[in-house]
C-alpha positions in Angstrom: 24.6 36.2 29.0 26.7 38.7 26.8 25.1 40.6 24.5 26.7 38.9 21.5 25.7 35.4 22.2 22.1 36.1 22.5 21.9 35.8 18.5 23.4 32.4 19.2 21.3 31.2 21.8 18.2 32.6 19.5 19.4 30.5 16.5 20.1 27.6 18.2 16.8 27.6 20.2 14.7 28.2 16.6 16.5 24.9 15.4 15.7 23.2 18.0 11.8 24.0 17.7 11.5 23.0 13.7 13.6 20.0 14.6 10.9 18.7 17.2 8.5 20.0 14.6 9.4 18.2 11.8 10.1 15.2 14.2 6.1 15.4 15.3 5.1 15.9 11.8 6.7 12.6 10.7 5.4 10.5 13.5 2.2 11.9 12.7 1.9 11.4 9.2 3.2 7.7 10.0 0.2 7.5 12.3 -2.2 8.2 9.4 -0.9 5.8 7.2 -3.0 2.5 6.8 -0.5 -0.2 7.7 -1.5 -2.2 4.7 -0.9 -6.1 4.3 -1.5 -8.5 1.2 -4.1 -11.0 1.4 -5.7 -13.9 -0.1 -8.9 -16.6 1.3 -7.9 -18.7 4.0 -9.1 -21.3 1.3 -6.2 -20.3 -1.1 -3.3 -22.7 -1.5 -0.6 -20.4 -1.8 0.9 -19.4 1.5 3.8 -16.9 0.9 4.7 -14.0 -2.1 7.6 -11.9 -2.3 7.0 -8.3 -2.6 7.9 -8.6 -6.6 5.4 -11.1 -7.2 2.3 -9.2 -5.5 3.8 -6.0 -7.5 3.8 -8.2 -10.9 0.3 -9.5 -10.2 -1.1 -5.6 -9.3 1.0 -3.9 -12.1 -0.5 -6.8 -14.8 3.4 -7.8 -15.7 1.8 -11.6 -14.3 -1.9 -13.0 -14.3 -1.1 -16.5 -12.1 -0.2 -17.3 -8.9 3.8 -18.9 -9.0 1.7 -22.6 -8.8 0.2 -21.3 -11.9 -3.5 -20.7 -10.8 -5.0 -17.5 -11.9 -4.4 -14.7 -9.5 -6.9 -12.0 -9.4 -6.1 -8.9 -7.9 -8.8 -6.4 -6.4 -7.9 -2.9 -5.8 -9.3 -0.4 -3.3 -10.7 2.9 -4.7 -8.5 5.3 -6.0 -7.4 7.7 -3.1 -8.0 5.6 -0.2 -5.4 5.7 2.1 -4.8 1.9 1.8 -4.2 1.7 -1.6 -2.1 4.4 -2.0 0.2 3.4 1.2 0.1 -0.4 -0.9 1.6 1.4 -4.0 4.1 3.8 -2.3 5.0 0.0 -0.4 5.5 -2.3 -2.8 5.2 -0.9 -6.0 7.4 2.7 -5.1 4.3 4.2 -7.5 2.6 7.7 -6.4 -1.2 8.0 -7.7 0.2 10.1 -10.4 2.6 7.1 -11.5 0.3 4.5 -11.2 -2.3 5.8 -13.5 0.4 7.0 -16.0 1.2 3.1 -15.9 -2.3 1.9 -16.5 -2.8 4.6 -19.3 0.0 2.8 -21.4 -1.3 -0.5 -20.6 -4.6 0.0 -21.6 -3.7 2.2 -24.7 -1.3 -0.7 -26.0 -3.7 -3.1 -25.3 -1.9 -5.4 -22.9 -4.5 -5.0 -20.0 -7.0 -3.1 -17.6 -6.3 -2.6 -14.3 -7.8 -4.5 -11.5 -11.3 -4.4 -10.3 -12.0 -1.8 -7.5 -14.1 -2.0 -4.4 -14.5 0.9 -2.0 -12.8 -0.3 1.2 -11.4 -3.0 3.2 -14.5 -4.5 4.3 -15.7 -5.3 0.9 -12.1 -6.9 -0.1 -12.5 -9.1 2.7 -15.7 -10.1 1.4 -14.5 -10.5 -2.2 -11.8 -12.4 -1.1 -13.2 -14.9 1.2 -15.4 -15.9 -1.3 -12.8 -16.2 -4.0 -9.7 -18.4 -3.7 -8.3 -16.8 -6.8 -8.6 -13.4 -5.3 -5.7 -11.7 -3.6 -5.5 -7.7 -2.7 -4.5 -5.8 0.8 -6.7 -4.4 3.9 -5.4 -2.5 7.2 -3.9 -5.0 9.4 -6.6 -3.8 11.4 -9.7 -5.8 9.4 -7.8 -9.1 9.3 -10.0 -12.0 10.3 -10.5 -15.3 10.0 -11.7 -15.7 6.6 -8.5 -14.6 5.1 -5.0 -15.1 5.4 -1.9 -12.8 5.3 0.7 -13.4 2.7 3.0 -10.5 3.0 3.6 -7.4 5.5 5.8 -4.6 4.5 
């Protein structure tokens, strides 16, 4: 190799290192991510949303189900991987956004966020018993006592 094309060849090697760096970095923080999905009782009548509906129903813009039965949304504690990877989702709101949205709700008197519960376990729970109810869980704790309406 010629002495001038070992800067070259020392460049091109570096770029290649980040790039498989930054290429591990992404499929790991995809790893780490909850892989959320919105649910309601397997007792529930409704059987599909769209991603706008759930959104409206979370953000407070809607209270009912489109069959107009009240829709209840419960919320995992702030933090938790699932809920924020449910905002980011559907509702393209960070932590910060979400509780900048809330503030003005509640301070105009139009609403109060939904009840929280500390993880999926307990939604299930909440939900199964309640065919108003509708929030998201990791694929993961999906059973029979609930039923999937939408998957990002």
């Amino acid at each position: 190799m010629q002495p001038r094309n070992r800067p070259i060849m020392t460049l091109m090697t570096r770029i290649k290192w980040t790039i498989c760096g930054l290429a591990l970095s992404l499929a790991m923080a995809r790893a780490g991510q909850a892989d959320v999905v919105v649910v309601v009782s397997a007792k529930c009548a409704v059987s599909t949303l769209s991603k706008e509906q759930v959104t409206d129903i979370f953000l407070g813009k809607t209270t009912r189900f489109p069959d107009g039965a009240p829709a209840v949304p419960i919320d995992q504690a702030e933090g938790s991987p699932a809920r924020d990877e449910f905002y980011a989702t559907f509702a393209n709101k960070s932590p910060a956004q979400l509780k900048a949205h809330w503030t003005k709700i509640i301070f105009t008197g139009r609403g109060q966020p939904p009840k929280s519960v500390s993880n999926s376990v307990e939604v299930r729970k909440l939900i199964a018993a309640n065919p108003q109810a509708i929030s998201y869980i990791e694929r993961s704790a999906v059973d029979s006592t609930v039923k999937v309406l939408v998957q990002p």
